[in-house]
PyMOL Python script that loads the backbone (N, CA, C, O; Angstrom):
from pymol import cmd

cmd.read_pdbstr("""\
ATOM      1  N   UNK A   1       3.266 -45.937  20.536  1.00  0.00           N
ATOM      2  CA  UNK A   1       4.005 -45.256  19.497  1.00  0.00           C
ATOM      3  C   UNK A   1       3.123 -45.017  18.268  1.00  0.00           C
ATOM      4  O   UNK A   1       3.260 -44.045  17.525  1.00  0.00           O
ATOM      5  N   UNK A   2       2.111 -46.084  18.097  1.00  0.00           N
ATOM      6  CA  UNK A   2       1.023 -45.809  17.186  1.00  0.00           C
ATOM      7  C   UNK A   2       0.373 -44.595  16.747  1.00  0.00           C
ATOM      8  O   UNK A   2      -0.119 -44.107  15.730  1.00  0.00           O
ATOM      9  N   UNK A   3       0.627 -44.275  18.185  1.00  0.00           N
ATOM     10  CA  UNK A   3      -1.325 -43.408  18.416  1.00  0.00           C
ATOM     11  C   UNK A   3      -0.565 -41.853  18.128  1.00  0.00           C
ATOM     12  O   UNK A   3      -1.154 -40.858  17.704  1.00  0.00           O
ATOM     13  N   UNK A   4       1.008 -41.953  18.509  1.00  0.00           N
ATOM     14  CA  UNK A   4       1.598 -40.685  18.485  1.00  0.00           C
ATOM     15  C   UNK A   4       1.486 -40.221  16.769  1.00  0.00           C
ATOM     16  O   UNK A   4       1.146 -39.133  16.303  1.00  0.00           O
ATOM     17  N   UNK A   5       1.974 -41.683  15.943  1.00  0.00           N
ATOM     18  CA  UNK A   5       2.150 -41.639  14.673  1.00  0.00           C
ATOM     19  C   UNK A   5       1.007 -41.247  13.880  1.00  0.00           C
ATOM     20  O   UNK A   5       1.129 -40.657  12.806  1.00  0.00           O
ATOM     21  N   UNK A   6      -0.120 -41.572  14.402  1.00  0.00           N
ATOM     22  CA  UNK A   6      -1.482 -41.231  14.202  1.00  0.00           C
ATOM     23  C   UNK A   6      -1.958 -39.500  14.420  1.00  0.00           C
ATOM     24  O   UNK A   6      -2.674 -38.728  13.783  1.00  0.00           O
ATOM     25  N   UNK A   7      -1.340 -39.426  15.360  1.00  0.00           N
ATOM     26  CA  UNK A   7      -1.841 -37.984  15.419  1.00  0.00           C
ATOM     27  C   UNK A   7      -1.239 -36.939  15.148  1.00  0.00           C
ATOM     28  O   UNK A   7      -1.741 -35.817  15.199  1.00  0.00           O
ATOM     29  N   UNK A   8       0.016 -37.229  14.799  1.00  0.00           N
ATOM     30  CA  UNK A   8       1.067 -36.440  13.854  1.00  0.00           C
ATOM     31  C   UNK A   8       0.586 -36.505  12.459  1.00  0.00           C
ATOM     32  O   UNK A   8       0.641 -35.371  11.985  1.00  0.00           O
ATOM     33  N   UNK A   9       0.172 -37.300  11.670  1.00  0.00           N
ATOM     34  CA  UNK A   9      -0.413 -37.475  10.610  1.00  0.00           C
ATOM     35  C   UNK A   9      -1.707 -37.057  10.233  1.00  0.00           C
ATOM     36  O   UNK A   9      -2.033 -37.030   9.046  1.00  0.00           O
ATOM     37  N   UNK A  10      -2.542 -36.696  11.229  1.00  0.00           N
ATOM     38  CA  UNK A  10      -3.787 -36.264  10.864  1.00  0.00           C
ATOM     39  C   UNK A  10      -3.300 -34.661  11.278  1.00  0.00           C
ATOM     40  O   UNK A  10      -3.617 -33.712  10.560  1.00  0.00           O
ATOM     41  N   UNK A  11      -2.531 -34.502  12.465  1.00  0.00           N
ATOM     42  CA  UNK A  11      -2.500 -32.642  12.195  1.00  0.00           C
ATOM     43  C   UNK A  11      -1.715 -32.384  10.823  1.00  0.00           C
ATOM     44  O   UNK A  11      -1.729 -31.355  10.147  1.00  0.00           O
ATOM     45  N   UNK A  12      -1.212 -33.256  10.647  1.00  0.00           N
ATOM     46  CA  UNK A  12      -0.093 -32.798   8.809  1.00  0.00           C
ATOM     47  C   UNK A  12      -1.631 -32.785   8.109  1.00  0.00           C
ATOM     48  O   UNK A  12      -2.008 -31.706   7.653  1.00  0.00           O
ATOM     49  N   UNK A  13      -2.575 -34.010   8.006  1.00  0.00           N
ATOM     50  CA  UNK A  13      -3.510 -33.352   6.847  1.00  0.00           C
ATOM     51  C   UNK A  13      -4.079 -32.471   7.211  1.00  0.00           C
ATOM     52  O   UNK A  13      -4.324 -31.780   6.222  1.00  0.00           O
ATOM     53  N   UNK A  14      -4.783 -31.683   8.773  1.00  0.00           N
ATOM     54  CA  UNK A  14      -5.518 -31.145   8.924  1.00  0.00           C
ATOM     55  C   UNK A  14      -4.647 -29.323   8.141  1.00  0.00           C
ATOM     56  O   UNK A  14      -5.166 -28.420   7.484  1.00  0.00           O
ATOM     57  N   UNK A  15      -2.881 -29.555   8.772  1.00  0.00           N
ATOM     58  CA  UNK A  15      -2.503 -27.884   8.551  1.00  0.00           C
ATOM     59  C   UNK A  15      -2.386 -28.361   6.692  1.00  0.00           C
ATOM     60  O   UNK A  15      -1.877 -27.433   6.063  1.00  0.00           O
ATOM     61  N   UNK A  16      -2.707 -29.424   5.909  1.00  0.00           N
ATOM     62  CA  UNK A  16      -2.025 -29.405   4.447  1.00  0.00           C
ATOM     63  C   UNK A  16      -3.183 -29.018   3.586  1.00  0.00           C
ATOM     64  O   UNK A  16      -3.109 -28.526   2.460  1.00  0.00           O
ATOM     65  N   UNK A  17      -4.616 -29.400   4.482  1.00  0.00           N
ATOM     66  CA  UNK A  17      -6.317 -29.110   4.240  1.00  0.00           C
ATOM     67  C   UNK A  17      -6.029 -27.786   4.727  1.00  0.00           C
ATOM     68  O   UNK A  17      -5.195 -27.649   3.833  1.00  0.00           O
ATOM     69  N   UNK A  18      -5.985 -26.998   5.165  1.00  0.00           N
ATOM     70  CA  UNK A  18      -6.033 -25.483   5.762  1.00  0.00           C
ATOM     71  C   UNK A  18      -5.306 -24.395   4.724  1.00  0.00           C
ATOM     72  O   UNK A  18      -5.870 -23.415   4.237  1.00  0.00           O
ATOM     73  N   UNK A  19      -3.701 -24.863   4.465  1.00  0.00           N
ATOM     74  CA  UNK A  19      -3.187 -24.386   3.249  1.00  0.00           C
ATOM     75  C   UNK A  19      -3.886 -24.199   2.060  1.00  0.00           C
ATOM     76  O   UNK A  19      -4.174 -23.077   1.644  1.00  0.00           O
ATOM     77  N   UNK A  20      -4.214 -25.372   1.413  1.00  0.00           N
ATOM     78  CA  UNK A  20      -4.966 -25.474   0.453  1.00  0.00           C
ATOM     79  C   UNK A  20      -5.987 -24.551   0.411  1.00  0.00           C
ATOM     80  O   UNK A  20      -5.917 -23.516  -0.251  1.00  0.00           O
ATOM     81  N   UNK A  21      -7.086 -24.925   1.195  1.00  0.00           N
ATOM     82  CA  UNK A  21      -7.870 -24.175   1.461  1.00  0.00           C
ATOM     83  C   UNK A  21      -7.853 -22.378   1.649  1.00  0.00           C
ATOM     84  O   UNK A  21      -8.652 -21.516   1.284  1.00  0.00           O
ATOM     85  N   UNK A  22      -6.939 -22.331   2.169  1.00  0.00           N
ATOM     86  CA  UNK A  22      -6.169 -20.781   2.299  1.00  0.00           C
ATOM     87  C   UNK A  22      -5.695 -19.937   0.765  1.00  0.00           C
ATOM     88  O   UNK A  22      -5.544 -18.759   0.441  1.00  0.00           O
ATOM     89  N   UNK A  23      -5.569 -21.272   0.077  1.00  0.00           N
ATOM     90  CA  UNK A  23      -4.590 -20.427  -0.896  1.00  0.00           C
ATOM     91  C   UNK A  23      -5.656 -20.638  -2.191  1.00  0.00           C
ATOM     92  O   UNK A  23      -5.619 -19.836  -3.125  1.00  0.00           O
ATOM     93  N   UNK A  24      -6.549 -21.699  -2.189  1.00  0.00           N
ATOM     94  CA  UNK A  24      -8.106 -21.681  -2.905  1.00  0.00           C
ATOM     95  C   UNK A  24      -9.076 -20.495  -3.116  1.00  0.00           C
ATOM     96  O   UNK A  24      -9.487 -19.939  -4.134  1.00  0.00           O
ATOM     97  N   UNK A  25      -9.312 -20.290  -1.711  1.00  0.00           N
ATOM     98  CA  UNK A  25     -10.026 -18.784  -1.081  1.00  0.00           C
ATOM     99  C   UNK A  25      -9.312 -17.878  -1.833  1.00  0.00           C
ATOM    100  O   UNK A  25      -9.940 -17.315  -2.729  1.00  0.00           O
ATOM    101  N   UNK A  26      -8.099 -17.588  -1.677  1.00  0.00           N
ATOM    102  CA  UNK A  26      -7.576 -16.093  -1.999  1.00  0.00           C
ATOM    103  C   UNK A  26      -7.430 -16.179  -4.058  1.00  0.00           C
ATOM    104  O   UNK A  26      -7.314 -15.319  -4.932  1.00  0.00           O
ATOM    105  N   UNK A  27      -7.505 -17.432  -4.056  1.00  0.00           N
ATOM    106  CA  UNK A  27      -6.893 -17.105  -5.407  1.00  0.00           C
ATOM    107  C   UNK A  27      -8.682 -17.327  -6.513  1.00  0.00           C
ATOM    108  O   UNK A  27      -8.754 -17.257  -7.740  1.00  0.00           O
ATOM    109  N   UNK A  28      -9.986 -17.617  -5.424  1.00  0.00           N
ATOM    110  CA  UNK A  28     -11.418 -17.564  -5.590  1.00  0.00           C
ATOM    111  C   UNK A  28     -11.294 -15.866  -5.871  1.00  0.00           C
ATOM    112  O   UNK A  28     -11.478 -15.398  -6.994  1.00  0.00           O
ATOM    113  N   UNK A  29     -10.941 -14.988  -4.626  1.00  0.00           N
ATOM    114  CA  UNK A  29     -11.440 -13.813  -4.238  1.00  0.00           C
ATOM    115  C   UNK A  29     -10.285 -12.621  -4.317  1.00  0.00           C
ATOM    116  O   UNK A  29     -10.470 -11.544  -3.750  1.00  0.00           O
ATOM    117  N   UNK A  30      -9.148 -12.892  -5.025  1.00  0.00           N
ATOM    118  CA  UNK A  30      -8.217 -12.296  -5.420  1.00  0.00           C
ATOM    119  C   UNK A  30      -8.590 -10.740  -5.401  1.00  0.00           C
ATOM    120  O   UNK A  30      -8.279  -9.840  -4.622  1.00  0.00           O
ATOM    121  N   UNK A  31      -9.741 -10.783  -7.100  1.00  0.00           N
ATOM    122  CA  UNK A  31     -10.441  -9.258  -7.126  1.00  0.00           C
ATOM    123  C   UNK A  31     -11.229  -8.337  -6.354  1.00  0.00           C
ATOM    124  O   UNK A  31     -11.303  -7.121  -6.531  1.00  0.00           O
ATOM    125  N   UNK A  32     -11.841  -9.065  -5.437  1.00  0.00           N
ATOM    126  CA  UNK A  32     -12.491  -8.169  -4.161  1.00  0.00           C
ATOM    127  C   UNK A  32     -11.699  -7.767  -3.266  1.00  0.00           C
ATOM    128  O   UNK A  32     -12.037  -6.837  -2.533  1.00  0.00           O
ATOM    129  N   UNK A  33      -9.914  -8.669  -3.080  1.00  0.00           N
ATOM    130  CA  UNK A  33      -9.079  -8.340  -1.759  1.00  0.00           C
ATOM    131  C   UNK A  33      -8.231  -7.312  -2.786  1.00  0.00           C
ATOM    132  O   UNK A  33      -7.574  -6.418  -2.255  1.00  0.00           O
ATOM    133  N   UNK A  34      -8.237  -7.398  -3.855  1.00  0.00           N
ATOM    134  CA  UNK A  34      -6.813  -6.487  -4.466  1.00  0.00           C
ATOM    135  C   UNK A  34      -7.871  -5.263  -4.196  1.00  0.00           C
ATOM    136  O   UNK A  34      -7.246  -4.353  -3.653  1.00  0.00           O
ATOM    137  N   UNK A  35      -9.255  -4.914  -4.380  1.00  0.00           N
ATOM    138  CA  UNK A  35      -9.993  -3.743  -4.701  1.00  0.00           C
ATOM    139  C   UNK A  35     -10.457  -3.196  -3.080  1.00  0.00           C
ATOM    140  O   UNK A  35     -11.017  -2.103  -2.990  1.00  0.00           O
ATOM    141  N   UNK A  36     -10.219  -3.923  -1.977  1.00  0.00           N
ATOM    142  CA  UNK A  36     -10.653  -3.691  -1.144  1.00  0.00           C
ATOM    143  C   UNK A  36      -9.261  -2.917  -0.388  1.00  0.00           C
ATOM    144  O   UNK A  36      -9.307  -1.910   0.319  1.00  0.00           O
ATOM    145  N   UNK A  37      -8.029  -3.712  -0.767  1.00  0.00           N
ATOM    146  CA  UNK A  37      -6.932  -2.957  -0.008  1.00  0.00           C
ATOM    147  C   UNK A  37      -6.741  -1.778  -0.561  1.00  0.00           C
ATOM    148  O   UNK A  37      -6.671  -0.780   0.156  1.00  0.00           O
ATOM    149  N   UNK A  38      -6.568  -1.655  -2.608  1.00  0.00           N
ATOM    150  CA  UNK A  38      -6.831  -0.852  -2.853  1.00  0.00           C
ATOM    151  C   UNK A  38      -7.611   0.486  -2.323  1.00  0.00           C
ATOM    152  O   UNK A  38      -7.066   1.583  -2.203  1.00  0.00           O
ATOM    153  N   UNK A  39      -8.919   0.219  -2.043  1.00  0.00           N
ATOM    154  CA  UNK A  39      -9.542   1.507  -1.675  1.00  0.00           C
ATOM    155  C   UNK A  39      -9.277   2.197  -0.079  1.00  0.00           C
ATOM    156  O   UNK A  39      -9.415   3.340   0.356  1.00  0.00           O
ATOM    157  N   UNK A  40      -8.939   1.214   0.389  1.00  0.00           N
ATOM    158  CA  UNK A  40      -8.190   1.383   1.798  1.00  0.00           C
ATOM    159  C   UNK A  40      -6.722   2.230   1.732  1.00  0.00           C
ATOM    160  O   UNK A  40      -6.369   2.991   2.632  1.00  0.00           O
ATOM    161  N   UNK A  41      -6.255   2.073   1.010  1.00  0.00           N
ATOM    162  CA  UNK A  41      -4.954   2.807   0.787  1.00  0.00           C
ATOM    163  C   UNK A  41      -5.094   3.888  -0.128  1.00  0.00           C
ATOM    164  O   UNK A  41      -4.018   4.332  -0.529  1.00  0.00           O
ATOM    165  N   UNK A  42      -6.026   4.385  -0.529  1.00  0.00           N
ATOM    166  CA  UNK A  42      -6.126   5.454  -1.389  1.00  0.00           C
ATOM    167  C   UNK A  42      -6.535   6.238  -0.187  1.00  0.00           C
ATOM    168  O   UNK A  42      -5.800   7.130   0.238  1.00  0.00           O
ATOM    169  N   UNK A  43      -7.899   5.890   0.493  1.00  0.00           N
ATOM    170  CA  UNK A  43      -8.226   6.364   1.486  1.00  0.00           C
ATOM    171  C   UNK A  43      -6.999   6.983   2.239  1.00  0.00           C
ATOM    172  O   UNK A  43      -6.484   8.098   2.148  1.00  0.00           O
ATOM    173  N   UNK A  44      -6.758   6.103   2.864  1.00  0.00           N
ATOM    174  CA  UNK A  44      -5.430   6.487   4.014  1.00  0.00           C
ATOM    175  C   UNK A  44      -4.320   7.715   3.446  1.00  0.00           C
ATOM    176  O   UNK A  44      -3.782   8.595   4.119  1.00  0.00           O
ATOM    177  N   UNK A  45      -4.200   7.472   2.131  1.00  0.00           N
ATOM    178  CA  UNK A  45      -3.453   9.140   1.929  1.00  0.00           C
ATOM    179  C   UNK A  45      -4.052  10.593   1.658  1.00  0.00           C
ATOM    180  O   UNK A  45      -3.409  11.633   1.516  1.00  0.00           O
ATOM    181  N   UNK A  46      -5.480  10.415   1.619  1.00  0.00           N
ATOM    182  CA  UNK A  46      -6.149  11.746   1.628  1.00  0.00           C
ATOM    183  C   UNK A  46      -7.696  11.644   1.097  1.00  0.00           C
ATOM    184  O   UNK A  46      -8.221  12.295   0.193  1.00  0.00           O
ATOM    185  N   UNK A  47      -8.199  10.751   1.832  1.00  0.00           N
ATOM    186  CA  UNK A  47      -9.713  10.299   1.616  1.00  0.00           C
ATOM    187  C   UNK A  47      -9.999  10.152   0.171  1.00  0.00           C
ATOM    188  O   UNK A  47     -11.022  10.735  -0.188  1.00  0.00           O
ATOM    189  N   UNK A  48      -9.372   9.543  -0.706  1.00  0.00           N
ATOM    190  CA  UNK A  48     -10.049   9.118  -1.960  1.00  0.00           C
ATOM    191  C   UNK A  48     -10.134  10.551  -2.709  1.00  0.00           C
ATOM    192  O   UNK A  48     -10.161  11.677  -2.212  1.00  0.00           O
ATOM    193  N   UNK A  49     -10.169  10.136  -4.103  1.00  0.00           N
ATOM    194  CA  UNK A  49      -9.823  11.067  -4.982  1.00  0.00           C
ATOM    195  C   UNK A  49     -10.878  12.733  -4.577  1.00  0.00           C
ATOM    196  O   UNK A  49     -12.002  12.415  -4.186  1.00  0.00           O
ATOM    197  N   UNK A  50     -10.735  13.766  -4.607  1.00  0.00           N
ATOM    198  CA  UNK A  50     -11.176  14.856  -4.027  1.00  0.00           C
ATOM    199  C   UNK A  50     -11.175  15.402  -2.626  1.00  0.00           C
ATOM    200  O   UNK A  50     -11.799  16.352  -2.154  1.00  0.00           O
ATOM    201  N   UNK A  51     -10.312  14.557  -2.071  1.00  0.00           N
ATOM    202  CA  UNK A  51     -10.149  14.963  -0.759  1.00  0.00           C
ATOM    203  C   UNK A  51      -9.411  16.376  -0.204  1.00  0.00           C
ATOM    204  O   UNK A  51      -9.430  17.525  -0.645  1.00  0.00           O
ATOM    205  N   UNK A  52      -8.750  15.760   0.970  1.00  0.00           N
ATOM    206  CA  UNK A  52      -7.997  17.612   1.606  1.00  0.00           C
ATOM    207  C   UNK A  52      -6.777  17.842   0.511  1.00  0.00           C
ATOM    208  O   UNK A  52      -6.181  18.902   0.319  1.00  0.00           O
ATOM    209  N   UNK A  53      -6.607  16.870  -0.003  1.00  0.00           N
ATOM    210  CA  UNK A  53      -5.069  17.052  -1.376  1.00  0.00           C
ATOM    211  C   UNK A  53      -5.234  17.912  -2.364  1.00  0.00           C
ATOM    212  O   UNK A  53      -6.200  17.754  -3.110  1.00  0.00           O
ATOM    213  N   UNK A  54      -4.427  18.874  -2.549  1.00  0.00           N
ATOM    214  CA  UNK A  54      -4.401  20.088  -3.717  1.00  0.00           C
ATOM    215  C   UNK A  54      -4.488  19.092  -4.776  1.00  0.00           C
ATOM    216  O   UNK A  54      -3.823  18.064  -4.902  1.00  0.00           O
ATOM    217  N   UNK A  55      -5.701  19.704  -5.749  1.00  0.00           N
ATOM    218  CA  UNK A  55      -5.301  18.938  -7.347  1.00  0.00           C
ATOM    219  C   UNK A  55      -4.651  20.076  -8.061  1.00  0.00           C
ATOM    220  O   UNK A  55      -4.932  21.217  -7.694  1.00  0.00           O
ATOM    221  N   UNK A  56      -3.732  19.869  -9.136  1.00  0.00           N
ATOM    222  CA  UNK A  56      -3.115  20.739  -9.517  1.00  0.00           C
ATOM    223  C   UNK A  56      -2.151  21.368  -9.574  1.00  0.00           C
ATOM    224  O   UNK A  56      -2.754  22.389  -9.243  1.00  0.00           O
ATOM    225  N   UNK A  57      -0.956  21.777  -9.721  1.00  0.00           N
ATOM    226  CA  UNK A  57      -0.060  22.105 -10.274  1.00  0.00           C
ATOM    227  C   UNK A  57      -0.007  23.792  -8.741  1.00  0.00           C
ATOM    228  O   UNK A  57      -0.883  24.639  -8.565  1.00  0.00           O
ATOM    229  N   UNK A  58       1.025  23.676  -8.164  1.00  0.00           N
ATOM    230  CA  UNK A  58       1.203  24.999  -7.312  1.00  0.00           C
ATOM    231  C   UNK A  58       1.632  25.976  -8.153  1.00  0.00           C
ATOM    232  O   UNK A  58       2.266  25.986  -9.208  1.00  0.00           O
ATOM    233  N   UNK A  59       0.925  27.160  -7.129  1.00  0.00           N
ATOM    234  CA  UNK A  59       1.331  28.580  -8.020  1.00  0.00           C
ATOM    235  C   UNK A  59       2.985  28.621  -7.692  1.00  0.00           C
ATOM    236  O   UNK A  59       3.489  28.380  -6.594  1.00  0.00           O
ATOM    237  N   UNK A  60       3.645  28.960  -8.836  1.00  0.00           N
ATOM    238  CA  UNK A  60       5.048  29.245  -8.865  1.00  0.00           C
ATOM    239  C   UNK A  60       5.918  30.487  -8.950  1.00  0.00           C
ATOM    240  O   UNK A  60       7.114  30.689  -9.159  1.00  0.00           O
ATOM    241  N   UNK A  61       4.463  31.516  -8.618  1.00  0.00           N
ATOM    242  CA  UNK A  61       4.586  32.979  -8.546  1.00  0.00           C
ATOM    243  C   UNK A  61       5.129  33.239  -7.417  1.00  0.00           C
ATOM    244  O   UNK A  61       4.556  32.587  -6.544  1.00  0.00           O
ATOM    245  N   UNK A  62       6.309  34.147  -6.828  1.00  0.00           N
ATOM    246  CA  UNK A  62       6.775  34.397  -5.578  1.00  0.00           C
ATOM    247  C   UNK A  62       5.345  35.050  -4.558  1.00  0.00           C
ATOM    248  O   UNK A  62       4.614  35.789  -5.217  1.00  0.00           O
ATOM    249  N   UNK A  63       5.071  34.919  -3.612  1.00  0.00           N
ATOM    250  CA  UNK A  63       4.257  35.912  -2.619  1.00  0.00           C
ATOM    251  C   UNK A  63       4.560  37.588  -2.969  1.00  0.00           C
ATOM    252  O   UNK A  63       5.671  38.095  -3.125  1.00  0.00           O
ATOM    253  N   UNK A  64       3.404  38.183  -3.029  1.00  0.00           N
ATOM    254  CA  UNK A  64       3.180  39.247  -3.324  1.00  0.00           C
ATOM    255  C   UNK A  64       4.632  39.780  -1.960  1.00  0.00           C
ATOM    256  O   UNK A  64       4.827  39.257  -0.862  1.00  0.00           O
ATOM    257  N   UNK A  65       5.515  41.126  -2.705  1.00  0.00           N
ATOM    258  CA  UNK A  65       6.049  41.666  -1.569  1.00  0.00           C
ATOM    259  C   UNK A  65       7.619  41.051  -1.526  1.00  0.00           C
ATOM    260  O   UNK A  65       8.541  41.831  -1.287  1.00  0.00           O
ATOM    261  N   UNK A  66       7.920  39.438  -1.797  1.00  0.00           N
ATOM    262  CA  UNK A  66       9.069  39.065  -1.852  1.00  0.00           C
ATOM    263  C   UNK A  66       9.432  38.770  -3.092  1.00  0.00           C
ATOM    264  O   UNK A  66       8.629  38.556  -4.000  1.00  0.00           O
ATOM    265  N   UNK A  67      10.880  38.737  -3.221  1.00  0.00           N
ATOM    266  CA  UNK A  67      11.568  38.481  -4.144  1.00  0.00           C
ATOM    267  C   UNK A  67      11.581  37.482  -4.886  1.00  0.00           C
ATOM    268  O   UNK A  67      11.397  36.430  -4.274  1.00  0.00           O
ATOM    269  N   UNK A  68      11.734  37.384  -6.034  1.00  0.00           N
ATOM    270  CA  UNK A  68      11.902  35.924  -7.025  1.00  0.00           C
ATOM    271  C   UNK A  68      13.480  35.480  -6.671  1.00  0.00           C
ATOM    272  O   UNK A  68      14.415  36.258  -6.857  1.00  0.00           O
ATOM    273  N   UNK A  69      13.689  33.825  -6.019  1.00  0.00           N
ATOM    274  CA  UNK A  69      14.049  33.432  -5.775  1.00  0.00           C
ATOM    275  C   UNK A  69      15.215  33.444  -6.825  1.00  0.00           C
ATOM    276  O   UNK A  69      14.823  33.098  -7.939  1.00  0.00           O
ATOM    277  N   UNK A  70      16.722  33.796  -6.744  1.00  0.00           N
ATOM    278  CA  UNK A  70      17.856  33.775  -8.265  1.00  0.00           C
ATOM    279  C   UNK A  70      17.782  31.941  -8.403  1.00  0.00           C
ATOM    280  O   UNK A  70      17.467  31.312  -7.392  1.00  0.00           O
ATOM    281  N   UNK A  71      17.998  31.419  -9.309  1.00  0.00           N
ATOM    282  CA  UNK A  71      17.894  30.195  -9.884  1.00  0.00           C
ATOM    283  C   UNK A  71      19.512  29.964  -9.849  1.00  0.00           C
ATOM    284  O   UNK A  71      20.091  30.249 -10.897  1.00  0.00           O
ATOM    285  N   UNK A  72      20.064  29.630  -9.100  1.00  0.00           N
ATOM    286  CA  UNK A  72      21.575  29.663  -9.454  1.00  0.00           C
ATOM    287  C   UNK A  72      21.918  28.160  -9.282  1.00  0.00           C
ATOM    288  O   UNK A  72      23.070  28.032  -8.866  1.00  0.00           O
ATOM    289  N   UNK A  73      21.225  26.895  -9.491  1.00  0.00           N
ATOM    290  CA  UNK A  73      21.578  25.745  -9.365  1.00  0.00           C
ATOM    291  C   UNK A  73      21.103  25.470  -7.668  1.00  0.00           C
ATOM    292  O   UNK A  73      20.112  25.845  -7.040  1.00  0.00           O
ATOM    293  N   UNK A  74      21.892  24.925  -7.411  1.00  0.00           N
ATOM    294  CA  UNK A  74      21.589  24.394  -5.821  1.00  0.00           C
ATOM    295  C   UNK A  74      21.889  25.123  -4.666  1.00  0.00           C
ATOM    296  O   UNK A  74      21.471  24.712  -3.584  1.00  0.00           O
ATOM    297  N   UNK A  75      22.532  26.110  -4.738  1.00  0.00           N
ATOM    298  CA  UNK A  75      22.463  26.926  -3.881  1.00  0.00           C
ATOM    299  C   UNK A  75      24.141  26.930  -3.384  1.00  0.00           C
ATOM    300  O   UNK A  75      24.569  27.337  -2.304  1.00  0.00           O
ATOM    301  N   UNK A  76      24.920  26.354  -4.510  1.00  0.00           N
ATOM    302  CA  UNK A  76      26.599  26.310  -4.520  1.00  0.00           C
ATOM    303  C   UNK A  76      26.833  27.504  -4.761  1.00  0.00           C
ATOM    304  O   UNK A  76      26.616  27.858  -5.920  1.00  0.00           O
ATOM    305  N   UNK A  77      27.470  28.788  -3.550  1.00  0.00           N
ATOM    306  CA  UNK A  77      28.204  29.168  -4.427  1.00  0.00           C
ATOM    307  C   UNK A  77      29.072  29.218  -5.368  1.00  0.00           C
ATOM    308  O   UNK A  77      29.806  28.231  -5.399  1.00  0.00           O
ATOM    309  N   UNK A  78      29.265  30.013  -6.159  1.00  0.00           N
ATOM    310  CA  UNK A  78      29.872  30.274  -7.224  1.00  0.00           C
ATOM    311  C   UNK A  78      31.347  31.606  -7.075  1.00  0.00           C
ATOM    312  O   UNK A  78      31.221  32.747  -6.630  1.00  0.00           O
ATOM    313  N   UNK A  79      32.370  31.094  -7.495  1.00  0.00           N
ATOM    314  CA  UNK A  79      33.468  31.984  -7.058  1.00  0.00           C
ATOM    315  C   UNK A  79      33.716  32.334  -8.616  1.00  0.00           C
ATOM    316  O   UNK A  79      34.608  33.118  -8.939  1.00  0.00           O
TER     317      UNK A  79
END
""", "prot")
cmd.dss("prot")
cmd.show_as("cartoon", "prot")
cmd.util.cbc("prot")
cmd.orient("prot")
């Protein structure tokens, strides 16, 4: 019953040493993981600033040929 008690107690320090350790590391290297996911997720929506993404404001001019859209709210008619 010893040896069980024994080795229940050393995996508790080994996972309570691992935690620690886990949460040491991240809170060492915080600024390299916030800047690293960071640039990973900028990436992932359109390769980092200058990418395939329009900068700028769309033209709000109708296409040459069609009509300017009437502005009548949401598209309720009106009786």
């Amino acid at each position: 019953m010893q040896k069980i008690i024994n080795v229940l107690a050393l995996a508790s320090t080994a996972v309570s040493i691992a935690v620690v350790g886990t949460g040491a590391y991240v809170y060492v290297n915080k600024d390299s993981i916030i800047e690293s996911i960071t640039e990973k997720a900028i990436g992932g929506i359109g390769g980092g600033i200058g990418g395939d993404l329009p900068i700028g404001t769309p033209d709000l001019a109708p296409p040459a040929g069609q009509a300017a859209v009437p502005s009548g709210g949401l598209g309720v008619p009106t009786f």
